[in-house]
C-alpha positions in Angstrom: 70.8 101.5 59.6 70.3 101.9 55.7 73.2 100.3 53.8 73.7 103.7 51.9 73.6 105.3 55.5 76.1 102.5 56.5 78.1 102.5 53.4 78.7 106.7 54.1 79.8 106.2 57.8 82.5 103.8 56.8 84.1 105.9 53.7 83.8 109.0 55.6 85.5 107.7 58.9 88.2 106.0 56.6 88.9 109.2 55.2 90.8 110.3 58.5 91.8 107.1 60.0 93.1 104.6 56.8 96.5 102.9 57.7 99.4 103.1 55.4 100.1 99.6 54.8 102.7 99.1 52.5 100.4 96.3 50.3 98.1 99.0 49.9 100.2 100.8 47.5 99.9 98.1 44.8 97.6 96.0 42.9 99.4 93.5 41.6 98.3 89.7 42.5 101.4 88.3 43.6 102.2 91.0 46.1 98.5 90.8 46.9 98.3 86.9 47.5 102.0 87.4 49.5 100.3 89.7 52.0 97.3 87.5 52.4 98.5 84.6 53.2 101.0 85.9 55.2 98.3 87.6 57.4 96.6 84.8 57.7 96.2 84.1 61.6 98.8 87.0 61.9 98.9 90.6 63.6 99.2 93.3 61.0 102.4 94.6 62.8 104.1 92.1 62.9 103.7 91.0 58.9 105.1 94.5 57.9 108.9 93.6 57.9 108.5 90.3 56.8 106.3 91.2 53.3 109.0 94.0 52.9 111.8 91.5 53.0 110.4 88.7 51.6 108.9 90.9 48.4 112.9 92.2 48.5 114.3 88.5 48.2 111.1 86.9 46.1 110.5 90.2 43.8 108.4 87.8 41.1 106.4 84.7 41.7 109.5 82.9 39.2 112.0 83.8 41.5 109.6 82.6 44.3 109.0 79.4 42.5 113.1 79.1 42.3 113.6 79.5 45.9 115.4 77.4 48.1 113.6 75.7 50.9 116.4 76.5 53.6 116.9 80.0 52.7 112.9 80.1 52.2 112.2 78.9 55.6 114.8 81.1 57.3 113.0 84.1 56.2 110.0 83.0 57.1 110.9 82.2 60.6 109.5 84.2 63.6 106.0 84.6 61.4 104.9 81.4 62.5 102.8 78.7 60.7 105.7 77.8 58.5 104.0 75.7 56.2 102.7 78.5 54.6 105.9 79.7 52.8 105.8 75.9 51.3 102.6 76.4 49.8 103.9 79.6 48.4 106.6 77.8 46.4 104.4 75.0 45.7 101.4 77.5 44.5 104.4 79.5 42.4 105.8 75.9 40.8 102.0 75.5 39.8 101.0 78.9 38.5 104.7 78.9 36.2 103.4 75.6 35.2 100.1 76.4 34.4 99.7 79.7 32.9 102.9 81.5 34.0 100.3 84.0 35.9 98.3 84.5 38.7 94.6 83.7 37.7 91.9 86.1 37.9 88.8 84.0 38.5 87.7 82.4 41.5 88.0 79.4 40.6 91.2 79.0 39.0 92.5 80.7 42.0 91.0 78.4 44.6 92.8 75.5 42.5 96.5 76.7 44.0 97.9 75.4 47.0 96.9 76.8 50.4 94.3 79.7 48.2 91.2 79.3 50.2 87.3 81.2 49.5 88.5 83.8 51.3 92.2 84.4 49.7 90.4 84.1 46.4 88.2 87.0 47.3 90.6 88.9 48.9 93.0 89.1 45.4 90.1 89.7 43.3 89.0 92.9 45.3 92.5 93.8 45.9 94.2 92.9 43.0 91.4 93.2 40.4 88.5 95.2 42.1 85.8 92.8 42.1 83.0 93.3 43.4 83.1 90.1 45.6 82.5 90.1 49.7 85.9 89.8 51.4 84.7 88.7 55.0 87.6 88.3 57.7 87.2 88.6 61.6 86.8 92.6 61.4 84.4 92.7 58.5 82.2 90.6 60.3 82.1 91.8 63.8 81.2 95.4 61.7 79.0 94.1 59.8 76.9 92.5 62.6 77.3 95.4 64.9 76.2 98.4 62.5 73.7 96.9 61.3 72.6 94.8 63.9 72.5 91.2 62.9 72.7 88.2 64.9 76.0 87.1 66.2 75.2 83.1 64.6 74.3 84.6 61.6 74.8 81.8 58.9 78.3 82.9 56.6 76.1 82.3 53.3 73.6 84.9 54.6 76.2 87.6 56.0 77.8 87.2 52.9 74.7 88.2 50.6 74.9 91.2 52.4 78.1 92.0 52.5 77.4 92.1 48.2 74.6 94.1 48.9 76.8 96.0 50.8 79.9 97.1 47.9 79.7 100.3 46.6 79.6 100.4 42.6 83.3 99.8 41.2 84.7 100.6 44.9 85.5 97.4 46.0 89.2 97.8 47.0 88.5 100.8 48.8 85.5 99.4 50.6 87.1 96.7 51.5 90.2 98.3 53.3 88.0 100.8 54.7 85.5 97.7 56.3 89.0 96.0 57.8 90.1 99.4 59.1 86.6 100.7 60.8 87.0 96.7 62.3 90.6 97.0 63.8 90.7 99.9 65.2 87.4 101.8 65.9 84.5 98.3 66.5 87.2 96.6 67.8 86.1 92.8 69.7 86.6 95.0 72.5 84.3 97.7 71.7 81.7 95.9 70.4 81.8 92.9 72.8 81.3 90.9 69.5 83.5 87.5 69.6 85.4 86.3 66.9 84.0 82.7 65.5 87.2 81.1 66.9 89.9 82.0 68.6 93.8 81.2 68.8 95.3 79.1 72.4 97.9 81.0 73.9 101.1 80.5 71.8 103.5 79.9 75.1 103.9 76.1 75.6 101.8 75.2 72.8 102.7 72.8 69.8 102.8 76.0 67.5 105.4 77.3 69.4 107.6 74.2 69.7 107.3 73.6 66.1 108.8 77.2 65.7 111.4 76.4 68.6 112.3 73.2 66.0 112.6 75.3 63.0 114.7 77.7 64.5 117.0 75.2 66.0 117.0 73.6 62.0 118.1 76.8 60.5 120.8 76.9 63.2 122.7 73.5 63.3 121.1 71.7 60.4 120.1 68.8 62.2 118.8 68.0 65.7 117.5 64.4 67.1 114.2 63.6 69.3 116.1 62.5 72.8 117.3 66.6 72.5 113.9 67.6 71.7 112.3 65.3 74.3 115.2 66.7 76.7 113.9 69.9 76.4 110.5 69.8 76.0 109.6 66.9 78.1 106.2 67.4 79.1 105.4 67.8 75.0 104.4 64.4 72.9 107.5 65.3 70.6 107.4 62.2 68.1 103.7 63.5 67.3 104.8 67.2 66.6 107.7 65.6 64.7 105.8 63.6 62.4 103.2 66.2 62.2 105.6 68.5 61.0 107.2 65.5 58.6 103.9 64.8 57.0 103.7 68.7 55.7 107.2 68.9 54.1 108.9 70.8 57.0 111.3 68.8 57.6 112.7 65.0 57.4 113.8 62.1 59.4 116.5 59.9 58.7 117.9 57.6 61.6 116.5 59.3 64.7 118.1 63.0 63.2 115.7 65.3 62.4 116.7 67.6 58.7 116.1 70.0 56.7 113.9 69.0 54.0 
């Protein structure tokens, strides 16, 4: 398949199918970089309500930067990888710091906390219309199946041609209409095309116990290891603990387990 042939199929399906998502109704990079790092490793669904309220209580990236960890944490919780709502405030402490804005090149924006090659990407053909490839799980696995590439195709290659790929000053549309075409019409399903990794089930694993520990946080302000070890016995609690320590999520003083 020609790219232009490719590039046609895409728009014209998107047309009829687009989701209305509500960070698609702006361009402005902090709302962008809110919904991409909280979709990071997380359904669609599930991030609507929490972008909604979290835009609600953290309309600017000042009041984000002026946020309290507690009351930062308990919004976050239930999304899951809570150390990203950290490097949010961390990120918003630098950018006020910095420049009091968002940057707009790549590499001022791969110089915030957590803001990784693709996050940068993403805000500039969000946010700014770039012309840049945006490659996530769906983009690939379309890419590869329409136009028949190999499955181990190197990322440095796939992503020349996803730049081939853009359509001139389309970029944000492209883009949502790639991620779209991906997630629900050449689904992993679908194409039998496997994503380059893949998440371990979520019950009885150290991401959910580390949830279980910030819930029980926000609720009673402390908690000690012999109740964690109580109730999670067959988990290596210390290591999650210190894990958890060691990223800013919480503290340890005297066996109790805080807040940070």
């Amino acid at each position: 398949m020609s790219l232009a042939t490719f590039r046609h199929q895409v728009l014209s399906w998107y047309k009829g199918n687009k989701r209305d998502l509500p960070w698609r109704k702006t361009t402005q990079p902090y709302k962008i970089l809110i919904s991409e790092v909280m979709l990071q490793q997380t359904q669609v669904g599930r991030v609507i309500p929490y972008y909604l309220r979290f835009l609600k209580k953290y309309p600017t990236i000042r009041s984000l930067a002026r946020a309290r960890k507690r009351t930062l944490l308990r919004l976050w919780s239930g999304l899951g990888y809570n150390s990203r709502a950290l490097r949010l405030k961390e990120l918003a402490i630098k950018v006020l710091k910095d420049g009091k804005k968002i940057p707009s090149t790549y590499r001022g924006l791969t110089l915030l906390p957590g803001i990784g090659p693709y996050t940068a990407n993403a805000i500039l053909a969000f946010s700014y219309n770039r012309e840049v490839p945006v490659i996530d799980t769906n983009i690939r696995r379309v890419f590869i199946h329409e136009l028949r590439l190999r499955e181990n195709i190197p990322i440095v290659r796939l992503q020349i041609i996803a730049q081939r790929a853009i359509p001139k000053g389309k970029s944000r549309l492209w883009h949502n209409a790639l991620m779209d075409y991906g997630a629900m019409e050449k689904t992993a399903r679908e194409t039998g095309i496997k994503p380059l990794s893949s998440q371990t089930p979520f019950k009885g694993s150290d991401r959910m116990i580390r949830g279980e520990i910030m819930k029980r946080l926000l609720s009673r302000t402390t908690t000690s290891f012999s109740a964690l070890k109580k109730s999670f016995p067959e988990k290596d609690i210390t290591k999650i603990v210190r894990k958890m320590e060691q990223g800013s999520l919480l503290r340890i003083k005297c066996r109790e387990i805080l807040l940070p």
